[in-house]
N, C-alpha and C positions, 0 to 999 in steps of 0.2 A: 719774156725770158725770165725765169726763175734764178734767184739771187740764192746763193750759200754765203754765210759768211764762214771763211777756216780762222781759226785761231791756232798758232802754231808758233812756241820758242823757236823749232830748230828752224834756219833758215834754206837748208838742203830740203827737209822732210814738208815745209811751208810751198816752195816752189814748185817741186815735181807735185806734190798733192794738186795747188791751185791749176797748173797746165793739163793734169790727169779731166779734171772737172772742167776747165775751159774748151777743152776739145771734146767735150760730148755736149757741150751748147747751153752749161752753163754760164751766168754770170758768175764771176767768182772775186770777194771782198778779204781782202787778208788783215793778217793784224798780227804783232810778235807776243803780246800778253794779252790776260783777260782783262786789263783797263782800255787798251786801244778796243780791244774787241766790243764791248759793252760800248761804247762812244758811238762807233761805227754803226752798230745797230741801231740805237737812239737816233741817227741823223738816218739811215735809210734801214728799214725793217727789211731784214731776212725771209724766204722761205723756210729755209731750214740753217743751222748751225752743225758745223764739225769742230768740233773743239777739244783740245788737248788736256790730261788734265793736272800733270806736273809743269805750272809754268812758274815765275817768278814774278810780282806784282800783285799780280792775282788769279788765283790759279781755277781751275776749271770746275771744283765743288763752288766757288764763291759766286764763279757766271751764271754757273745752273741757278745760282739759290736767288739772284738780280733778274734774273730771265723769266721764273714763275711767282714773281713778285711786284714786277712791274707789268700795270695792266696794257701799257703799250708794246711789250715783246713777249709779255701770259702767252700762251699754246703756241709757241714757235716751236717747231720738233729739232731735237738734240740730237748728236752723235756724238759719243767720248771715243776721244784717242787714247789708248791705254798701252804701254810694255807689258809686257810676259811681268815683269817681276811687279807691275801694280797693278796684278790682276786679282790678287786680294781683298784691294780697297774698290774692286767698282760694282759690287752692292750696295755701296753709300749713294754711289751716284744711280744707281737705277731708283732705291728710293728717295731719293730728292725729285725725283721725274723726270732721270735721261731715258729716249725713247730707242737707244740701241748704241752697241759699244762697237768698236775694230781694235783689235789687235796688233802694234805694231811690230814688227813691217807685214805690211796687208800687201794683199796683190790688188790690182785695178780693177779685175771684176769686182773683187770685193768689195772695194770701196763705193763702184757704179751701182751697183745692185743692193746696198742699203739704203745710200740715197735716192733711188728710186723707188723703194719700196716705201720708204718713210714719207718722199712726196706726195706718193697714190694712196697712200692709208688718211692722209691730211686734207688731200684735193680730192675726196670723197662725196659732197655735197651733190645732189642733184640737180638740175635747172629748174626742176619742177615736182613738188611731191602733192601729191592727192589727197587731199585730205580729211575726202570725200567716205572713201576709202578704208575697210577695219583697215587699223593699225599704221593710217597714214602719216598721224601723228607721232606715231610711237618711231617710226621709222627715221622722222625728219630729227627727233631729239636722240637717237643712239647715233648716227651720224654728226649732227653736232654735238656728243659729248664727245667723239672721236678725233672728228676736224680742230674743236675746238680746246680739245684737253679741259673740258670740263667736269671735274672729278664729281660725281655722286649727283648730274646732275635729272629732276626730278626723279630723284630714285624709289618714294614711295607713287606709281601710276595708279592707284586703286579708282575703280571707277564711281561716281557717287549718283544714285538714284534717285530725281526729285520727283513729286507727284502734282500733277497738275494745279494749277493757281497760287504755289509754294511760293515765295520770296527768295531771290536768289540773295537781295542789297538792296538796299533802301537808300533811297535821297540823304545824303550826308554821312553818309558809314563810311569809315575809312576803308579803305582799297586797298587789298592785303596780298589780291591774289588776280590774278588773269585765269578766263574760264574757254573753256573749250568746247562744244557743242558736238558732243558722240551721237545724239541721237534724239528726236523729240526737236522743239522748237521753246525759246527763250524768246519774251519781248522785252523791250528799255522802253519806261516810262518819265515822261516829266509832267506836274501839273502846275498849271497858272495858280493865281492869288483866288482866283476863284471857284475853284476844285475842278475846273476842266483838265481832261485828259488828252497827250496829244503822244502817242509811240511813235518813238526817236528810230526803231529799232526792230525786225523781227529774225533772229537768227536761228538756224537751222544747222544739219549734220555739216561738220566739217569748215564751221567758223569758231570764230574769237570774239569774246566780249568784256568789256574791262580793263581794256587796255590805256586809251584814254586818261585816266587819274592817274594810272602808275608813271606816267609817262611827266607829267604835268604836277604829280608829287602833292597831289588835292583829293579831299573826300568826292565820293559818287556824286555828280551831278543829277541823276536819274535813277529809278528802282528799280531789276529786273526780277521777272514774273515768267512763272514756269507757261507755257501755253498749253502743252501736253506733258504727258509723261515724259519724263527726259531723264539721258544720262550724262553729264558732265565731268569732266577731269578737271581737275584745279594745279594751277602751274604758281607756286608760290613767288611770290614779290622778288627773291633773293636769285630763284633762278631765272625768273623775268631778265632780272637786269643783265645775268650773266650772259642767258640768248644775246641782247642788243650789244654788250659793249666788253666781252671778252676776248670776242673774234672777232675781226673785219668781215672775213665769209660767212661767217654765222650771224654776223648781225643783219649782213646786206639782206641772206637770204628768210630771216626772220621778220623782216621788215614786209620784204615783199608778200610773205603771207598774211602780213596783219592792215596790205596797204589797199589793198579794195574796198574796205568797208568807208574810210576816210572820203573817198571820191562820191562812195554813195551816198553819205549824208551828203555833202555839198551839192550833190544834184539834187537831193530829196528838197532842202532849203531853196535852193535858185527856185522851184519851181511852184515852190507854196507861194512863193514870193511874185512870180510873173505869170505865170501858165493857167489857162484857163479852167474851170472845174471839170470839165471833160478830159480831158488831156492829163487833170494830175491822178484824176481814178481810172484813166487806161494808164498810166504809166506806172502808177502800185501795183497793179491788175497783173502786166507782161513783168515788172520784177519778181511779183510771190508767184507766178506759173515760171519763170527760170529758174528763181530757188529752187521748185522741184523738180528742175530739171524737165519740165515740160508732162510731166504725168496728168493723166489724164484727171484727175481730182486738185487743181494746185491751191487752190484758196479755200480754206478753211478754218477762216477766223469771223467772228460773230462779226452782226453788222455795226455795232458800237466800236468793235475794236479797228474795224476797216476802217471807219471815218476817223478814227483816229489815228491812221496811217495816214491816210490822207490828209486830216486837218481840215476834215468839212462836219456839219451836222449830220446826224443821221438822217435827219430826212430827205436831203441834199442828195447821200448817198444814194440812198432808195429812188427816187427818183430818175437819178443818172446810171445805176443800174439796170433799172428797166427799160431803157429807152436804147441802150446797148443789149437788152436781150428782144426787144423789136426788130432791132438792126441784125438780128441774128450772129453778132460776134462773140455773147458770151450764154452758157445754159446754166440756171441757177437747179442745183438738186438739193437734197434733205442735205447732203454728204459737202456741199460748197460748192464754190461757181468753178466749171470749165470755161476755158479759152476756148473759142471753138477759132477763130481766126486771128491770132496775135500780129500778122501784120500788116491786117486792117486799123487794127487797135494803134501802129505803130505811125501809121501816117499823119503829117503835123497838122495838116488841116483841120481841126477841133476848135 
């Protein structure tokens, strides 16, 4: 059930308002000033706020200005209550960042029908955005700057073209920005004390890389490396933070697009770690054929670079490559290895 808090001096205009809203299946929080009211909020976050704006205490410019100030009630949608005769001063409160005013005395639709439209402009987020997808990206952040009243946020999207073998960051660079992957493929490199190579990492359209450091407030652990021509978006530090921790919805569902990659290191390591070499080069094998989505070309990264997905020597590779294209599960071309049967490859027995 959806929480409004009302703020309201009068205690006739307080009551009939809160029963107006409790009989359409809200929850409804009152308060006689804007110090009770701001309290109330702090101990339980609102959906949305109606508040009045001549009160005594503290009156309803002071709440707006506590409300987009404090990062625990930031992007809660507002409603000012205003008289005819203070309907001069509520341009002030539109720019402070009230999201919609009524007029008193309002009738019931009226009242119904902004709060409803102010919760469906706020509860906007999707379950799921694509971000596979032109403009999936662009999609999921005009919707969180909405949901989440995040003003201007990445407001320059300019797309940035790198060329193959570029340096996206290098081992110890400060971490300034979170990157996005439009198009082309980015690997994450680490090397040993003895200049071996071992990719952490191979990202493709419609991932995230980078995030990591920002999260953990530490320079690059690893260097990312263009694979092909790529396009990437850069999502600045500043708005980084604002995705995760200005909205509760916005963060939840930022998370969940940035939480798949985390699972799949932790599988990548379990298995360097216990899994046998057959089992860990079909298991890199059916991950880079579902990055692309199962196309018929899905691996096409040199055989230096595979073994260092894997974590074996190249010869290693070679070897166990070919002995999977005896078996007739994968076809090696000029162009890279096809899957010819991924769930043969998928059976544990290796």
């Amino acid at each position: 059930m959806e929480i409004i808090l009302l703020i309201e001096d009068s205690d006739l205009i307080r009551e009939n308002t809160a029963e107006i809203l409790e009989l359409a299946g809200y929850e409804v929080l009152t308060a006689e000033n804007g110090k009770i009211g701001v309290e109330k909020a702090l101990a339980t976050r609102p959906d949305l706020v109606v508040c009045d704006i001549m009160m005594p205490v503290l009156d309803g410019y002071g709440v707006l200005h506590i409300f987009t100030q404090n990062p625990q009630l930031k992007g809660v949608p507002f409603i000012f209550l205003t008289a005819k005769t203070e309907r001069a001063d509520l341009r002030r409160g539109m720019d402070l960042g009230a999201d919609d005013y009524l007029t008193k005395p309002f009738e019931e639709t009226e009242l119904l029908s902004a709060v409803r439209s102010r919760l469906a402009r706020f509860h906007q987020l999707r379950p799921d955005y694509d971000l596979q997808q032109p403009g999936g990206l662009h999609q999921f952040l005009d919707d969180a700057t909405a949901v989440g009243h995040l003003t201007g946020l990445t407001a320059d999207r300019k797309p940035h073209a790198l060329r193959k073998k570029q340096e996206l960051y290098g081992e110890g660079d400060e971490a300034t920005r979170l990157y996005f992957v439009q198009s082309g493929r980015v690997k994450t490199v680490r090397r040993s004390a003895s200049g071996k190579e071992l990719i952490t990492g191979v990202y493709g359209p419609g991932e995230f890389l980078g995030y990591l450091p920002l999260l953990e407030q530490r320079p690059h652990a690893d260097s990312a490396v263009v694979l092909d021509d790529a396009v990437l978006l850069y999502i600045p530090q500043e708005d980084f933070t604002q995705l995760l921790h200005r909205h509760p919805a916005v963060g939840q569902q930022f998370v969940r697009l940035l939480a798949g990659r985390v699972n799949e290191r932790e599988q990548q390591l379990l298995g360097m770690a216990y899994d046998s070499l057959r089992r860990r080069v079909a298991t890199t094998l059916l991950r880079l054929h579902e990055q692309a989505n199962g196309a018929e070309v899905a691996v096409q990264l040199s055989r230096d670079d595979l073994a260092a997905v894997v974590g074996i020597a190249p010869e290693s590779l070679i070897r166990t490559l070919t002995e999977f294209k005896q078996d007739g599960l994968i076809e090696q071309t000029g162009q890279g290895i096809r899957v010819l049967q991924p769930d043969k490859l998928r059976q544990p027995n290796w």
